[in-house]
C-alpha positions in Angstrom: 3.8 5.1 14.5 4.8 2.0 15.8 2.1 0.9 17.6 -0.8 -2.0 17.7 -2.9 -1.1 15.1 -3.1 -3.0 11.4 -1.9 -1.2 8.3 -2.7 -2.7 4.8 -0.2 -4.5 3.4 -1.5 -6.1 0.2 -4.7 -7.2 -1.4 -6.7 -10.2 -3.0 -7.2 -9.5 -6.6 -8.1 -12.8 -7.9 -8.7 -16.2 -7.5 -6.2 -18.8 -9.0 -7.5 -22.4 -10.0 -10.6 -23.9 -8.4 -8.7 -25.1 -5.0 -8.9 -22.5 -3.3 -5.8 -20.1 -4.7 -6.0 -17.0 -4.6 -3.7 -13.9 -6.6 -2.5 -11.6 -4.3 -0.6 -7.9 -4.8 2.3 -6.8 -2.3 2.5 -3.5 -1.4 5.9 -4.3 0.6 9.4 -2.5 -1.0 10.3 -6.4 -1.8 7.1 -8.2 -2.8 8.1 -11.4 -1.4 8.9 -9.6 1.8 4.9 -9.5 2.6 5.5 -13.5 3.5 7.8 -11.9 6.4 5.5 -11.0 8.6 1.9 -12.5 10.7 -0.7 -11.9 7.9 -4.6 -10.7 8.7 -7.8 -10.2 6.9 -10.4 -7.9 7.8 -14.0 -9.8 8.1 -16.8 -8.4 9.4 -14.6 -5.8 11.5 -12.4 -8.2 13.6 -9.2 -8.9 12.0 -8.5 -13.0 11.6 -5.0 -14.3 11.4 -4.4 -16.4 8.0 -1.4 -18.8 7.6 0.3 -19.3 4.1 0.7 -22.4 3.6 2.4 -22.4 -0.1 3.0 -19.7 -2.4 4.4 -19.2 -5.9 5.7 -16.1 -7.9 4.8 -15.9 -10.9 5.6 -13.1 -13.8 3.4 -10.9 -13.0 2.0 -12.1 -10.1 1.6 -14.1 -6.4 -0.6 -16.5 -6.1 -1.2 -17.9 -2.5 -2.8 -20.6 -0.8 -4.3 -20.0 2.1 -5.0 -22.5 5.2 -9.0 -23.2 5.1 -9.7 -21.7 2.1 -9.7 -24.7 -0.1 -12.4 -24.1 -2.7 -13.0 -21.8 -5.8 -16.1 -20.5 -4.1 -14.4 -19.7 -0.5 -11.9 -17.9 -2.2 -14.5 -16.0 -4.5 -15.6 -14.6 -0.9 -12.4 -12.8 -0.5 -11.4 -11.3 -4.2 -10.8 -7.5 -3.3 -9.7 -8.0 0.7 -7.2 -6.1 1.8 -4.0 -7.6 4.0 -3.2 -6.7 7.0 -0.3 -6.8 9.5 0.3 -5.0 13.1 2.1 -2.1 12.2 4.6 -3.0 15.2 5.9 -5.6 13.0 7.6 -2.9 11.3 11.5 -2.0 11.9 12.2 1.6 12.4 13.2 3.8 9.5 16.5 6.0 8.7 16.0 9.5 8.9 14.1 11.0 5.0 12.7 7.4 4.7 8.7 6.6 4.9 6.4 3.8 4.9 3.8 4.1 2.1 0.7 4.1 4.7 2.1 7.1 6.6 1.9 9.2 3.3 -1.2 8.2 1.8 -4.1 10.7 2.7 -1.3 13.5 3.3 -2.3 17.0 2.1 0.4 18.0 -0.5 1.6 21.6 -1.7 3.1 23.3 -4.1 6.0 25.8 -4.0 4.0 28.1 -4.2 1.7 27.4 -1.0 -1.2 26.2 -3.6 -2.7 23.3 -2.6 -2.6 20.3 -5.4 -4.3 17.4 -3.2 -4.0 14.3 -1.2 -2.1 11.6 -2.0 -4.6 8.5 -2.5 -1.4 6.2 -3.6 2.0 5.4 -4.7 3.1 3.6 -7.2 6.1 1.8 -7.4 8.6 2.2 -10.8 12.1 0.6 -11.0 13.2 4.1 -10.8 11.6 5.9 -7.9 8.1 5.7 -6.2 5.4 8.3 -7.4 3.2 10.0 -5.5 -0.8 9.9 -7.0 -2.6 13.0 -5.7 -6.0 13.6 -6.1 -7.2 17.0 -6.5 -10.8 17.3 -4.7 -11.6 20.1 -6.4 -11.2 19.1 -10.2 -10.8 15.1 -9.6 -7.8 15.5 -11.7 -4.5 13.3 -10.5 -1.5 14.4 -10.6 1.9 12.1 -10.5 4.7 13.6 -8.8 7.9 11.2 -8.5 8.9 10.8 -4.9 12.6 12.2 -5.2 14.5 14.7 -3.8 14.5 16.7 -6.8 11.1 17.3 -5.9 10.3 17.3 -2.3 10.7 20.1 0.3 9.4 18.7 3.3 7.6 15.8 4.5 6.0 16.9 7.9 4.3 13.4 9.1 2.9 15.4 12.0 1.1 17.6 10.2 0.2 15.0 7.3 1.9 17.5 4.7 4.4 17.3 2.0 5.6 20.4 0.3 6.9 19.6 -3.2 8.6 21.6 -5.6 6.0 21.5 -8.4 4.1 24.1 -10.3 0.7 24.0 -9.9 -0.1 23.7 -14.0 2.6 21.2 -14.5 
């Protein structure tokens, strides 16, 4: 997995102020850790390096500020951008652990061989992550906590994840 290619590792929500601010969400384990690493946006295909140059957490959010983005309009431009960094940034993993991008779009089954869906996201709780699957058939979701308790396997290769879950839970 470790390779050269970009993996998403946030996203502009908002802007914040009228200098050019922006709100940002974190999708790394620590959500300052996202400050960690080279940062990129996506424009028009090609993938532009952005420097930090402040940043503040707040309650319930981070709010950035972003070299060259210095207006209330500029930053209007990039409300719902995803973040980007090379995913050989990342350090390699222990054994039954998983970076969020290698599970998302992984075709998930039940016990009982039944397909429920693909997972289209996690979501992180102070107790354990949770795995959103999307069912293509009925466009139900389903929420399955990402524990032991309920997984089998995780088979990266394959992009499947067998979990102990009946399929009318």
């Amino acid at each position: 997995m470790l390779n050269n290619s970009f993996i998403v590792i946030g996203r502009i929500t908002s802007t914040h102020g009228i200098k050019g601010w922006v709100s940002i969400e974190s999708y790394s384990s620590d959500t300052e850790d996202i400050f960690d690493y080279k940062l990129f946006l996506n424009t028009n295909g090609n993938f532009k390096r952005i420097d930090i140059s402040n940043y503040r957490l707040m309650p319930k959010k981070i709010i950035v500020k972003i070299k060259s983005i210095d207006s209330i309009d500029l930053a209007e431009k990039f409300i719902n951008c995803k973040i980007y960094i090379k995913s050989n940034q990342l350090s390699n993993l222990d054994k039954d652990e998983y970076y969020w991008n290698d599970l998302i779009g992984c075709s998930v089954y039940s016990n009982e061989k039944c397909l429920l869906g693909n997972v289209t996201n996690i979501i992180r709780n102070s107790s354990s992550d949770i795995l959103v699957i999307k069912n293509n058939a009925n466009q139900e979701e389903i929420l399955i906590p990402f524990i032991k308790d309920f997984l089998l396997e995780v088979n990266l290769k394959e992009k499947t994840i067998g979990v102990d879950w009946k399929h009318d839970y």
